[in-house]
C-alpha positions as CSV (number, residue, x, y, z in Angstrom):
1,X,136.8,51.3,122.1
2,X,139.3,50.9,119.4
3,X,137.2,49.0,117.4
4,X,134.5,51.9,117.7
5,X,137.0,54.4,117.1
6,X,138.3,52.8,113.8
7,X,134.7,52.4,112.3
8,X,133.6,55.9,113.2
9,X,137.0,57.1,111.1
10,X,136.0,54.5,108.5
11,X,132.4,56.2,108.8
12,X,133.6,59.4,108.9
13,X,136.4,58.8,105.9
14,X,132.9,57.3,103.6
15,X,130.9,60.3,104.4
16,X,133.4,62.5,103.4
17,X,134.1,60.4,100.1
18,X,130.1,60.4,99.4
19,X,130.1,64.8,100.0
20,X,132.8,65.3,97.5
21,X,130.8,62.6,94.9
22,X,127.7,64.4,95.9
23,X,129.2,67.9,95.4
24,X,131.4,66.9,92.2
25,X,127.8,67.6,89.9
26,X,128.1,71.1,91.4
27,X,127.0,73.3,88.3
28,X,124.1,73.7,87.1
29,X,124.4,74.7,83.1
30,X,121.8,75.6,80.3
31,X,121.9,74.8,76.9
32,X,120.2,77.0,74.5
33,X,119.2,75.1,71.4
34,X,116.4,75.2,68.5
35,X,117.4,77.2,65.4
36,X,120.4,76.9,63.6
37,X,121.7,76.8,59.9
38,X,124.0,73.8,61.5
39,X,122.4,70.6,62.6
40,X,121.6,72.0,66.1
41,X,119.2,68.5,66.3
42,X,122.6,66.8,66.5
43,X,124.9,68.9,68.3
44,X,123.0,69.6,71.6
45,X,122.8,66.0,72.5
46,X,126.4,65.7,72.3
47,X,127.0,68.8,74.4
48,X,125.0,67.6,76.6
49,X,126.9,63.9,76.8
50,X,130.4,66.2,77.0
51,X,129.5,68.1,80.1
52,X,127.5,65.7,81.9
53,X,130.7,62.8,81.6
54,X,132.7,65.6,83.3
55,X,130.9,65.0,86.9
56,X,130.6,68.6,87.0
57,X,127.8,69.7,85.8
58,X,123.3,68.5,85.9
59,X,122.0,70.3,82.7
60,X,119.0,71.0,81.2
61,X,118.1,72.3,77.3
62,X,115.9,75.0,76.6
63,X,114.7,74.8,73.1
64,X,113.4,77.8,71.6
65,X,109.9,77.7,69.2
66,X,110.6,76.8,65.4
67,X,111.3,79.6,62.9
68,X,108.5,81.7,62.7
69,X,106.9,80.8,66.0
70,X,106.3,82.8,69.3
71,X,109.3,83.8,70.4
72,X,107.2,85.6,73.5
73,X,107.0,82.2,75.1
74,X,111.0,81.1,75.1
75,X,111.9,82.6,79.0
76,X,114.4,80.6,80.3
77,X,114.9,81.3,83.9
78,X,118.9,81.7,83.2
79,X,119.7,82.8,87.3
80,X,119.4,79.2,87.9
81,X,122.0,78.4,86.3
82,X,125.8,79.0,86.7
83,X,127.2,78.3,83.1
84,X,124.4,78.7,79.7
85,X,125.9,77.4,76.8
86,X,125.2,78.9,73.2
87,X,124.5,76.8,70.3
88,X,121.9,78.9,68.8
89,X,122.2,81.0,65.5
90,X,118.6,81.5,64.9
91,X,115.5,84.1,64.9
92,X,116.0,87.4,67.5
93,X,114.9,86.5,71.3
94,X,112.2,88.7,73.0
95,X,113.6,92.5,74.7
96,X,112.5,90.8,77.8
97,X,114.6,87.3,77.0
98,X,117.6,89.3,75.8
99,X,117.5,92.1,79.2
100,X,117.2,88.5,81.2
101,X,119.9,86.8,79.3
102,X,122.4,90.3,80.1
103,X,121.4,90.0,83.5
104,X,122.5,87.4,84.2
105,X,126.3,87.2,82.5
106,X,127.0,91.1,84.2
107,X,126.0,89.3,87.4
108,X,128.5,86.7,87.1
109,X,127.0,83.8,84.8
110,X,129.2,81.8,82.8
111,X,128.7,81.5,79.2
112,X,129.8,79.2,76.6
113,X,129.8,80.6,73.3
114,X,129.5,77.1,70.7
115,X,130.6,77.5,66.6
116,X,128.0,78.9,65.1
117,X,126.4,80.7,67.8
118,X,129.4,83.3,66.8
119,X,127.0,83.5,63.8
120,X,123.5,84.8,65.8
121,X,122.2,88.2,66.3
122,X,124.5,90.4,64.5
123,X,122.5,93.5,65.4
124,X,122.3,93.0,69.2
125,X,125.6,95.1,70.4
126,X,125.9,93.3,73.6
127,X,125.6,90.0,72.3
128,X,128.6,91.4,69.7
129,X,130.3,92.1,72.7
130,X,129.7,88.6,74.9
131,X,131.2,86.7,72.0
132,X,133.8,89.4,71.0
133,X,134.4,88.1,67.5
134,X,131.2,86.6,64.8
135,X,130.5,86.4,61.6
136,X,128.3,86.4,58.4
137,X,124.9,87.5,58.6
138,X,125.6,91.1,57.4
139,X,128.6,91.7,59.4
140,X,131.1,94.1,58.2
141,X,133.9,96.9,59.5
142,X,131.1,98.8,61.5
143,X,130.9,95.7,64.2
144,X,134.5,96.4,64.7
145,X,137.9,95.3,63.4
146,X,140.0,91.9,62.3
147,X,141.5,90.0,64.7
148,X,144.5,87.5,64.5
149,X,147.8,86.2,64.2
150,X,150.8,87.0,61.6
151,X,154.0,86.3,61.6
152,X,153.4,85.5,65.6
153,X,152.2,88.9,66.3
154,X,148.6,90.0,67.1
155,X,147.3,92.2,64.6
156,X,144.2,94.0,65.7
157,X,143.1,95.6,61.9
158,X,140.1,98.3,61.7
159,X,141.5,99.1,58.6
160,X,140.6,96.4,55.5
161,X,137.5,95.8,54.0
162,X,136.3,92.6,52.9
163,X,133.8,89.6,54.1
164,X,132.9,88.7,57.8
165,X,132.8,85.3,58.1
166,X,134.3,82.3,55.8
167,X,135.6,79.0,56.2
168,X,136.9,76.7,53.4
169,X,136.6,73.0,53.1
170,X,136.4,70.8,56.0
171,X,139.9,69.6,56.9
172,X,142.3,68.5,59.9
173,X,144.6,71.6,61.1
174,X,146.6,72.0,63.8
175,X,145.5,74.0,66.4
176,X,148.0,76.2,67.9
177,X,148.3,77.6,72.1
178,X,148.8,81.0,72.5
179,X,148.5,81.7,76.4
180,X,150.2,78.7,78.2
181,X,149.2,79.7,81.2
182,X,145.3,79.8,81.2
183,X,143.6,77.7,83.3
184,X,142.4,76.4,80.5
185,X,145.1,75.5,78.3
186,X,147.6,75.1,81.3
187,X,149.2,71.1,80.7
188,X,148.3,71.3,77.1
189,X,150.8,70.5,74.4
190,X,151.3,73.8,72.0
191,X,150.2,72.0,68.8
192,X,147.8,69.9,68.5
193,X,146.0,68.4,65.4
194,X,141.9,68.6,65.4
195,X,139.8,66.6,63.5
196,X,137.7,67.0,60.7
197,X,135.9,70.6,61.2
198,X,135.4,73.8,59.3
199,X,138.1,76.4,59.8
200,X,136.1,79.9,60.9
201,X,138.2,82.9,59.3
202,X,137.6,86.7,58.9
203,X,136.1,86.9,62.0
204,X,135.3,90.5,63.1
205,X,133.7,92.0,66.2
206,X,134.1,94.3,69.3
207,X,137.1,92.1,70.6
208,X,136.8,94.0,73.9
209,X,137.8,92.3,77.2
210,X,139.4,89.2,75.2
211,X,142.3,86.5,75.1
212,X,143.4,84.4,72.2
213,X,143.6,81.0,73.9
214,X,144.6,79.4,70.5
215,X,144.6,79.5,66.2
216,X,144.9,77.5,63.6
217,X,146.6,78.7,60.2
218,X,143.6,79.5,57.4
219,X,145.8,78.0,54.7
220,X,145.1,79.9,51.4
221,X,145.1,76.7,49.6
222,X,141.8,75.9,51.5
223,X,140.3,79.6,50.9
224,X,141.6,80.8,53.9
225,X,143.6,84.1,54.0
226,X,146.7,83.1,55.1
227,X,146.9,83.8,58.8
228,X,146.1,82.4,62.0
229,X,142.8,82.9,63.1
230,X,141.4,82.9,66.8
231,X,140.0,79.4,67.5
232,X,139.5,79.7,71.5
233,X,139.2,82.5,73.2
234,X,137.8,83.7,76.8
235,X,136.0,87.6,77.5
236,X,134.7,89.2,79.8
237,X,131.4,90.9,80.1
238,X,130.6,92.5,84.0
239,X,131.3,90.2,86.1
240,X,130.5,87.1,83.5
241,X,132.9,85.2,81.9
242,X,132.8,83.6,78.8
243,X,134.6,81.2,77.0
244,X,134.3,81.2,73.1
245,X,134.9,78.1,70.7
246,X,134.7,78.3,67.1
247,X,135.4,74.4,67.1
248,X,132.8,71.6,66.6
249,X,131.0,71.3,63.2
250,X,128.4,69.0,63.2
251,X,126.4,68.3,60.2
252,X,124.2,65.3,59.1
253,X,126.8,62.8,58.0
254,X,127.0,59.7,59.9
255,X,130.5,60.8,62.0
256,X,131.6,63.9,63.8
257,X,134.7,64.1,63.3
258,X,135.2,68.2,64.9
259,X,132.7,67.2,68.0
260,X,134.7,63.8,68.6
261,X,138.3,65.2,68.5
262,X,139.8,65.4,72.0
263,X,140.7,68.2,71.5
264,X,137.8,69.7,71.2
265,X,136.1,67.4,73.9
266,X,138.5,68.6,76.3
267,X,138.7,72.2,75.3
268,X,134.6,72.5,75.7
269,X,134.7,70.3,79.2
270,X,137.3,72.8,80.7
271,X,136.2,75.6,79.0
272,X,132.8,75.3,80.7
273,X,134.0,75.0,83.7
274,X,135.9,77.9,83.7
275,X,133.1,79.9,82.4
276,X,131.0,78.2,85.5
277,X,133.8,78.9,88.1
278,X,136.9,80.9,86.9
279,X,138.9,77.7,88.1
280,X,139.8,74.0,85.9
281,X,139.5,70.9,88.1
282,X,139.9,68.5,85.6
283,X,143.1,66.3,84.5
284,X,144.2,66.6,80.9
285,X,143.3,62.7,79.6
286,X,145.8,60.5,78.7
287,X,144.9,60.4,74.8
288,X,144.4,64.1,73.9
289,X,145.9,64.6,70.5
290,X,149.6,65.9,69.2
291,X,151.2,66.9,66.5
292,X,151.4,63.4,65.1
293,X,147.9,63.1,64.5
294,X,144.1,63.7,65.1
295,X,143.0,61.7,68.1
296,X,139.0,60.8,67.6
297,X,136.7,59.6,70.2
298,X,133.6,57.6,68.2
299,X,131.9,57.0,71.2
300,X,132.8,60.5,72.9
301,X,134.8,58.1,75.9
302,X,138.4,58.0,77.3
303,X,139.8,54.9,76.7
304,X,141.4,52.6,79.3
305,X,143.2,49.9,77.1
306,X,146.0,48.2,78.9
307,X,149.4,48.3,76.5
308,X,148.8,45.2,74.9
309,X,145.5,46.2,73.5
310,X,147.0,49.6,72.9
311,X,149.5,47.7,70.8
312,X,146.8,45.8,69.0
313,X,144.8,48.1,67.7
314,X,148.2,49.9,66.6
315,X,148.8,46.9,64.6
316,X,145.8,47.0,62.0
317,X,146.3,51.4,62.0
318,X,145.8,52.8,59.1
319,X,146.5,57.0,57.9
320,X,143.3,57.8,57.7
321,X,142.4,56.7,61.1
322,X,142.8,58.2,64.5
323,X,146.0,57.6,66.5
324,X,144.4,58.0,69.9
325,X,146.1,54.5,70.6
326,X,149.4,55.7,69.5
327,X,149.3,58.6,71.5
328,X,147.9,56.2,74.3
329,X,151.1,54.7,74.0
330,X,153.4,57.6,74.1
331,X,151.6,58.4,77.5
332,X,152.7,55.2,78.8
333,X,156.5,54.9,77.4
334,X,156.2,58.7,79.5
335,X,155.3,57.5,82.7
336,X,157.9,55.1,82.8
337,X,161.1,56.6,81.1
338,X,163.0,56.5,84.2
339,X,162.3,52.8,84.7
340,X,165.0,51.2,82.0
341,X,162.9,47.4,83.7
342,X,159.9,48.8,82.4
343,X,160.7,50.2,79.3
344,X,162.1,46.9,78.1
345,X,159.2,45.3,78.7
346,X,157.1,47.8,76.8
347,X,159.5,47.6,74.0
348,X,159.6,44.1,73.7
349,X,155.6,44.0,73.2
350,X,156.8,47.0,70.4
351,X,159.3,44.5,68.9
352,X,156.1,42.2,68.2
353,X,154.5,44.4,66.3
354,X,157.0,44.6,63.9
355,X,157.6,41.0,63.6
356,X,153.8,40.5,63.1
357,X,153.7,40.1,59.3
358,X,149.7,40.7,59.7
359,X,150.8,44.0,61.3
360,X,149.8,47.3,59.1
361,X,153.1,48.9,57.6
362,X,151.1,52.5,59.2
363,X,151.1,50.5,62.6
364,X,155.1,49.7,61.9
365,X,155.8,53.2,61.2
366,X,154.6,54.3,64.8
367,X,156.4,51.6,66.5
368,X,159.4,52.9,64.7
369,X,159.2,56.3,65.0
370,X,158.7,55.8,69.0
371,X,161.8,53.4,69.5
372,X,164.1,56.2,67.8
373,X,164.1,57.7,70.7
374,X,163.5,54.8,73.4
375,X,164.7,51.8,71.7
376,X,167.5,49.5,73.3
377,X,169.7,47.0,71.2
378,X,166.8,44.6,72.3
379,X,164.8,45.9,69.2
380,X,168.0,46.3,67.0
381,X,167.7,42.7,65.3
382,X,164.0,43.4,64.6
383,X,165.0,47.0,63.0
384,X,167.4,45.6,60.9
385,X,164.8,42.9,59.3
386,X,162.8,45.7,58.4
387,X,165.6,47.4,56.3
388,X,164.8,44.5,53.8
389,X,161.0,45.7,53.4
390,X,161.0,48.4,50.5
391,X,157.7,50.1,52.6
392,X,159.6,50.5,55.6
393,X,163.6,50.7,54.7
394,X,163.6,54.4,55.4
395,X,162.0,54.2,58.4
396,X,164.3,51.6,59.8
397,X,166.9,53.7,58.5
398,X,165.8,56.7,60.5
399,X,165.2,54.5,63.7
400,X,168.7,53.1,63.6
401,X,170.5,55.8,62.8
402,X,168.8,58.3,65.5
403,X,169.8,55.1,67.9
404,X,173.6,55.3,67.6
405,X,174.8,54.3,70.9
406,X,171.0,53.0,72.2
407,X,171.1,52.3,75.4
408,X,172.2,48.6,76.7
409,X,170.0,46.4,78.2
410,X,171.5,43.4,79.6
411,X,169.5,40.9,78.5
């Protein structure tokens, strides 16, 4: 009877595993593609890839008729779905698409509002007020006022004059929290560097209903206007809520620089599923990006190196690269800080790296910069050596001054 007993838990304990598998793909979201001034060709298949890797979500694409087709026939069914996402800056929907679309956000659906859908129909007032802040395409003070950051204070301006809609030159900025607390953003760090994107500034719009997740500074050096403009934000329309991105260019070079930052692949996953269920599920990955550095996925996956293939691919870095495996790294020197065994033996495979003359002096820099603050006099010998090397004297420098005192490790 035992025996029995055991295997119907067993039973009982699979079962329940395979529901919560079965029910993990529990949203059903919409992606509404097929006219853009972007690359929309390339940018739906990678939303796509983003939401589905989540477990979260089944999703279709509904692809509207070319420019200058028969808009009559695009009639999504959007009930079906709890989440549509927007990545559509294109010719006007049908009276009877745009009364379905309404429909269904003041009932409840979650929308996700994608880059340069902020763009798209600039004279359909509801739409203006779904996405609470767009741009170009004729926009101007009559579709409501400025909105952003100065000096740390929210300035809501229905004053100036001047253009709706303008970003400068593609660049890496540093994308800034401004409500801690969100579901969204909650376990975030409060700076973070994205990849390669355009910088949307001069944004103007209805603003009803909304929260500034995060900015980014529009540095007047790279045409901005020299404040921080909303970059995430969430609304409320009815009973739909919508979260709003201005992240992701995509364009036809070869690399997506915007789409494969972490931070924006992490921001869209949660993002949509709070738009889908007011609630974030999901665990903030190991390698999404700091301050240090922009933190690129090429093939849009989490990584699960082990340390010494972290530390490898630290060892040929270079600038220009992404220092996902540095901030890989930092993650694990986290998890074990209390755990002086286990920090030695991470800091000894560290110590390697500098002693590898093959080793990149970027790669050295990293190692240095991280046993500043965790180094023992195991790695003090190995420090020293490097005040010899003209790249990296001041480094060393730094590392062994800011370890006065390290901590003893008896060896």
């Amino acid at each position: 009877m035992k025996k029995i007993y055991t295997v119907l838990l067993l039973l009982a304990g699979f079962l329940f595993f395979s529901a919560v598998q079965i029910q993990a793909a529990n949203y059903k979201a919409l992606i509404v593609t097929g006219q853009s001034n972007h690359y929309w060709e390339g940018s739906f298949p990678i939303l796509k890839e983003l939401l589905v890797q989540t477990n979260l979500f089944t999703v279709d694409v509904a692809k509207t008729p070319a420019k200058g087709g028969d808009m009559s026939a695009f009639q999504p069914d959007f009930k079906k779905y709890n989440v549509v996402v927007v990545d559509y800056n294109g010719e006007s929907w049908s009276a009877k698409t745009k009364a379905a679309f309404l429909d269904f956000v003041k009932n409840g659906g979650g929308v996700v509002i994608y880059h340069e859908a902020d763009n798209s129909f600039a004279d359909w007032k509801e739409y203006n007020e779904i996405i609470g802040l767009g741009g170009w395409n004729n926009r101007s003070a009559k579709d409501g006022p400025y909105v952003y950051y100065k000096r740390n204070k929210l300035v809501v301006d229905s004053v100036s004059t001047g253009p709706t809609g303008s970003h400068g030159p593609q660049h890496e900025y540093v994308v800034r929290t401004r409500i801690i607390d969100h579901p969204i953003m909650k376990g975030l760090p409060t700076s973070w560097i994205h990849g390669k994107d355009e910088l949307y500034g001069t944004l103007r719009g209805p603003a009803k209903n909304m929260e500034i997740l995060a900015t980014a500074f529009s540095d007047t050096a790279k045409r901005g206007a020299g404040r921080d403009e909303p970059m995430l934000m969430t609304l409320q329309y009815g009973k739909g809520r919508i979260f709003h991105t201005a992240l992701g260019h995509v364009g036809k070079d070869a690399t997506h620089p915007a789409t494969e930052c972490v931070g924006f692949i992490v921001t869209f996953q949660r993002g949509a599923e709070w738009a889908a269920s007011g609630k974030v599920t999901q665990a903030i990955p190991l390698d999404f990006p700091n301050i240090d550095g922009s933190v690129l996925r090429p093939d849009y996956k989490e990584t699960t190196l082990t340390l010494s293939e972290d530390l490898e691919k630290i060892s040929t870095y270079a600038i220009d690269k992404s220092t996902r495996y540095f901030v890989n790294l930092q993650a694990k020197i986290r998890k074990v800080s209390a755990n002086p065994a286990a920090l030695l033996d991470i800091e000894k495979k560290m110590v390697k790296v500098l002693q590898d003359k093959d080793a990149t002096v970027e790669g050295k820099k990293l190692i240095l910069r991280e046993l500043a603050w965790m180094g023992s006099n195991y790695c003090v010998p190995a420090v020293q050596e490097l005040l010899k090397n003209e790249d990296l004297k001041e480094n060393a420098s730094f590392t062994l001054e800011r370890m006065k005192g390290p901590r003893k490790i008896v060896l």
